[in-house]
N, C-alpha and C positions, 0 to 999 in steps of 0.2 A: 519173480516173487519178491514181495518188497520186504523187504531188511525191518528185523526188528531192532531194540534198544534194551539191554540188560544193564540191571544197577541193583543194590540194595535200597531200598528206602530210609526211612528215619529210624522205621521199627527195625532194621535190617533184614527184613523181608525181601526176596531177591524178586523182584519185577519186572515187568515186559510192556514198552510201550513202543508204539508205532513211530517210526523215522521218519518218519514228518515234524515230528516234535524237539528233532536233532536243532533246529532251530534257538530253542528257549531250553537247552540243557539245562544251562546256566541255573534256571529257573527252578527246576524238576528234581536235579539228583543234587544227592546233598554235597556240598563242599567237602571238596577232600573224598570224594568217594568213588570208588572205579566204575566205569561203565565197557560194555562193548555190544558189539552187530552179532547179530547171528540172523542167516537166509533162510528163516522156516518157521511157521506158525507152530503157536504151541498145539500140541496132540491132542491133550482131554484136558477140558476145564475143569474134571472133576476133581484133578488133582495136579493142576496149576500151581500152589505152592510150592509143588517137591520134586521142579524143574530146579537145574542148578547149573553153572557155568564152571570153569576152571578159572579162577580169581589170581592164577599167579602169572596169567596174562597182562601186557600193556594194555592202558587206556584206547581204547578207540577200536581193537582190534577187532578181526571176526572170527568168529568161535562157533563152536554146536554148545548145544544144552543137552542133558543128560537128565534121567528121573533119580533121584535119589528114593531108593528101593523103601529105607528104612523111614524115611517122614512120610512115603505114600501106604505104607502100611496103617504108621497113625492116623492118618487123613480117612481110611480107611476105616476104621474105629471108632473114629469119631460119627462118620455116616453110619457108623453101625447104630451107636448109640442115639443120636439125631431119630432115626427110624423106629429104633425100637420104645424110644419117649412118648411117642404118638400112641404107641400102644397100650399102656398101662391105663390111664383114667380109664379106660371102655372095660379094661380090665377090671378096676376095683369097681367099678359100675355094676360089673355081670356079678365079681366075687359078694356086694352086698345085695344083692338080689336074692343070690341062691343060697344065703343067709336066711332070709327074709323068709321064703318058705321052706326052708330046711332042706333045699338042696347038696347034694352033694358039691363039694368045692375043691375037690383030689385035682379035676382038669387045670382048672383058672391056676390052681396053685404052682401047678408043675410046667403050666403054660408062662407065667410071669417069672419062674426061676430059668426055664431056657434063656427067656431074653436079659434077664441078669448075668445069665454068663456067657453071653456072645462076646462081650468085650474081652475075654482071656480066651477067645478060641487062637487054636497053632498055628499060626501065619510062616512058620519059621522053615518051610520048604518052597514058601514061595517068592521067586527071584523076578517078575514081569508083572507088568500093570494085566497084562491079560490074568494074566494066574491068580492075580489080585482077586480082580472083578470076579472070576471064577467061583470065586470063596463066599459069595453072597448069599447067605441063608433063604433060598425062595420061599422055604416051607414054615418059615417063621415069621419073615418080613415081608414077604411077596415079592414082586415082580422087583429087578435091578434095577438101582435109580442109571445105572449106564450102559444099558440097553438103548440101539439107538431106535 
């Protein structure tokens, strides 16, 4: 399995590049900045940010990477929110329609207040990116964007 390349970036965003590019370090990670090897592709793209190394390693070393629980929760949140933004326009779409001939608007309304409050739903018993993913509202948002 070929060796990846771990560093912070500029944003100090922690990154994953292919060691083939061990070549033009120099180049790529910032001056003064730690890098090291780790033997394993990362897991889910979905949540790629909130891979994270042990930084009180020497430069060059090889290491695992690790999910840090609590940024793939936000990461999380964020697809929540992402998802549920697609939703609204069709929403106030339908809510000025059933305006329009005096429809009743109890549904639309208490449909647009679920997805307003996905973002405070209780994430706080779940410790695995499975458990995570788990957590996906189908019946609000449809099908998981990390279903393969």
């Amino acid at each position: 399995m070929e060796k990846l390349i771990v560093f912070k970036n500029e944003m100090g965003i922690t990154t994953f590049i292919p060691s083939f590019a061990s070549s033009s370090l120099d180049k790529i990670i910032p001056p003064d900045s730690k890098y090291f090897y780790i033997e394993s592709s990362i897991g889910d793209s979905h949540f790629a940010e909130c891979y994270d190394v042990d930084w009180s390693l020497n430069n060059g070393e090889t290491t695992t990477y690790f999910i840090d629980i609590e940024k793939a929760k936000e990461t999380f949140i964020k697809h929540i929110r992402d998802s549920r933004n697609i939703l609204f326009p069709t929403l106030d779409v339908e809510f000025m329609k059933a305006l329009e001939i005096g429809n009743s608007t109890a549904d639309i309304v208490s449909q647009k207040q679920k997805l307003r409050d996905l973002p405070t739903m209780d994430l706080s018993d779940v410790t695995t990116i499975n458990e995570l993913k788990g957590k996906w509202p189908i019946d609000l948002l449809g099908n998981s964007p990390y279903e393969n």
